[in-house]
C-alpha positions in Angstrom: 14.9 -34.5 54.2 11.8 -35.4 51.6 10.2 -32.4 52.5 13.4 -30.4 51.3 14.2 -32.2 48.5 10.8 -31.8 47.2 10.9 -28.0 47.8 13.9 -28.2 46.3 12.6 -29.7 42.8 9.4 -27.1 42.7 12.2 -24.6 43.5 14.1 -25.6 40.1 11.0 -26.5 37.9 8.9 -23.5 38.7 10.9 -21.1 36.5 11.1 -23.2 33.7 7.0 -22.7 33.7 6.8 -19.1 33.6 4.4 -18.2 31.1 5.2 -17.7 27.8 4.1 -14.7 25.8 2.8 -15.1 22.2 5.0 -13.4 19.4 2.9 -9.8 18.3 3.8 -7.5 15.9 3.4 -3.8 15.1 1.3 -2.3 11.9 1.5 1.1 10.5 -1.7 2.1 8.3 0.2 4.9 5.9 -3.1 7.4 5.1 -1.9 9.2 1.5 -4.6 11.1 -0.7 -6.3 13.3 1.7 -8.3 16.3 0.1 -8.3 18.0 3.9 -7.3 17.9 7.2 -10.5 18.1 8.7 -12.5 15.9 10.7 -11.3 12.3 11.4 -10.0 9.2 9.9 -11.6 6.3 11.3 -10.2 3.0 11.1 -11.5 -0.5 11.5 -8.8 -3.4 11.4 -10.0 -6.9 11.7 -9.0 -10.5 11.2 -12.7 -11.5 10.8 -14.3 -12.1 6.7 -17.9 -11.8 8.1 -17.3 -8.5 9.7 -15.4 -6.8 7.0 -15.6 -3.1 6.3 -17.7 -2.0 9.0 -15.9 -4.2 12.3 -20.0 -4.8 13.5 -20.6 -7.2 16.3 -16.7 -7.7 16.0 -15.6 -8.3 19.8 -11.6 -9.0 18.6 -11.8 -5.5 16.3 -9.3 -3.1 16.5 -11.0 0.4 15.7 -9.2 3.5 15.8 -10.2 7.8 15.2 -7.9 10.0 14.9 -7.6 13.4 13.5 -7.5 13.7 9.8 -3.8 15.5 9.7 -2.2 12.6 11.4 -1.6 10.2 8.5 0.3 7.2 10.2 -1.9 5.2 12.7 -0.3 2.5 14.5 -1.1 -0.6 16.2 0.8 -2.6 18.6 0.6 -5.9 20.1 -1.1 -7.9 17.4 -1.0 -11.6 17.0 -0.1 -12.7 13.7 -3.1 -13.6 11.4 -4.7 -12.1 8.1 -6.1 -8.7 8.9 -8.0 -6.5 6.7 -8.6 -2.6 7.0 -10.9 -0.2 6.0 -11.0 3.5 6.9 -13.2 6.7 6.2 -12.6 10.1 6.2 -15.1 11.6 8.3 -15.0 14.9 7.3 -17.8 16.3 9.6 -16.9 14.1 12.5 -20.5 12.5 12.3 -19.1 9.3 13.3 -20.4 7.8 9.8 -19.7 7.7 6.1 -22.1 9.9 4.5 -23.6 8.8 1.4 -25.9 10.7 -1.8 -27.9 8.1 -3.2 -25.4 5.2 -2.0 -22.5 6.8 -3.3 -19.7 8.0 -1.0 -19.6 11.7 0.2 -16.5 11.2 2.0 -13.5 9.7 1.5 -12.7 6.3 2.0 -9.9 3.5 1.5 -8.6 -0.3 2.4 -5.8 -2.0 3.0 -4.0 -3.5 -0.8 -5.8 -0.7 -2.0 -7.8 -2.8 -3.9 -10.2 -1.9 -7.4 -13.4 -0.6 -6.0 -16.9 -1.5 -8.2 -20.4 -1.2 -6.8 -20.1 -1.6 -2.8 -16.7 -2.2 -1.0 -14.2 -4.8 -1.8 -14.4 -8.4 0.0 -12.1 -9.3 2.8 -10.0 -11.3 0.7 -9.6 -8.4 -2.0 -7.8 -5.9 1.2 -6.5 -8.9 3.5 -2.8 -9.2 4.2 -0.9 -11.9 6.2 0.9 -10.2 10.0 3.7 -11.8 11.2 5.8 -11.1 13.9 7.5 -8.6 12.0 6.2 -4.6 12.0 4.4 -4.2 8.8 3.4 -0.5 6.8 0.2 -1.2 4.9 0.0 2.2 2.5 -3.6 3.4 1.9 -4.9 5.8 -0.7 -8.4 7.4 0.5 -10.5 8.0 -2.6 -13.1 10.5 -3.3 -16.1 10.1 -5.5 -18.1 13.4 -4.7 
């Protein structure tokens, strides 16, 4: 009768431990001021200061190509956090941003779209906060050559 009763209880409190998943949202990256559909955007989304724009020796990065036409670039399953983005537009599909002399041949952008001086923009200038709610984060590529 112990025996049962015990069985019983695991029987009952087993379900009520069933692992719980952790809220994750959606994000849309919204690419506007392409000069051309050729090549590749490439994206790099991460959550980590140090590793921000190039995602290097980031394990938790989320990096993304796809071809330049496609404009929306979504990402699923994220756990909330502050994220940053940076993207390129690889126009030759060389898997890098070409440069002249340091300055950009191809196009780039990041998330807020922030004011660009000499060099990219610190994490905190492109961060934004992810909830559990789908965000849209609109970025505008920029040319310099």
């Amino acid at each position: 009768m112990a025996r049962i009763g015990a069985g019983l209880l695991l029987g009952v409190l087993l379900p009520a431990a069933a692992p719980v998943t952790s809220p994750a949202a959606s994000l849309e990256i919204d690419v506007a001021g392409m000069r051309s559909a050729r090549g590749l955007i490439r994206v790099c989304l991460t959550a980590e200061p140090k590793n921000f724009p190039g995602c290097v020796d980031d394990k938790r990065a989320v990096t993304r190509s796809v071809p330049a036409g496609q404009h929306i670039i979504r990402f699923d399953d994220l756990p909330p956090g502050k994220y940053a983005a940076a993207l390129i537009h690889d126009e030759n599909s060389n898997a890098k941003l070409d440069t002249l002399m340091g300055i950009p041949r191809e196009g780039f952008g990041f998330s807020r779209n922030p004011p660009i001086g000499f060099g990219p923009p610190r994490f905190v200038a492109a961060e934004f906060a992810l909830g559990t709610v789908a965000q849209t984060q609109q970025v505008t590529m920029r040319y310099i050559l």
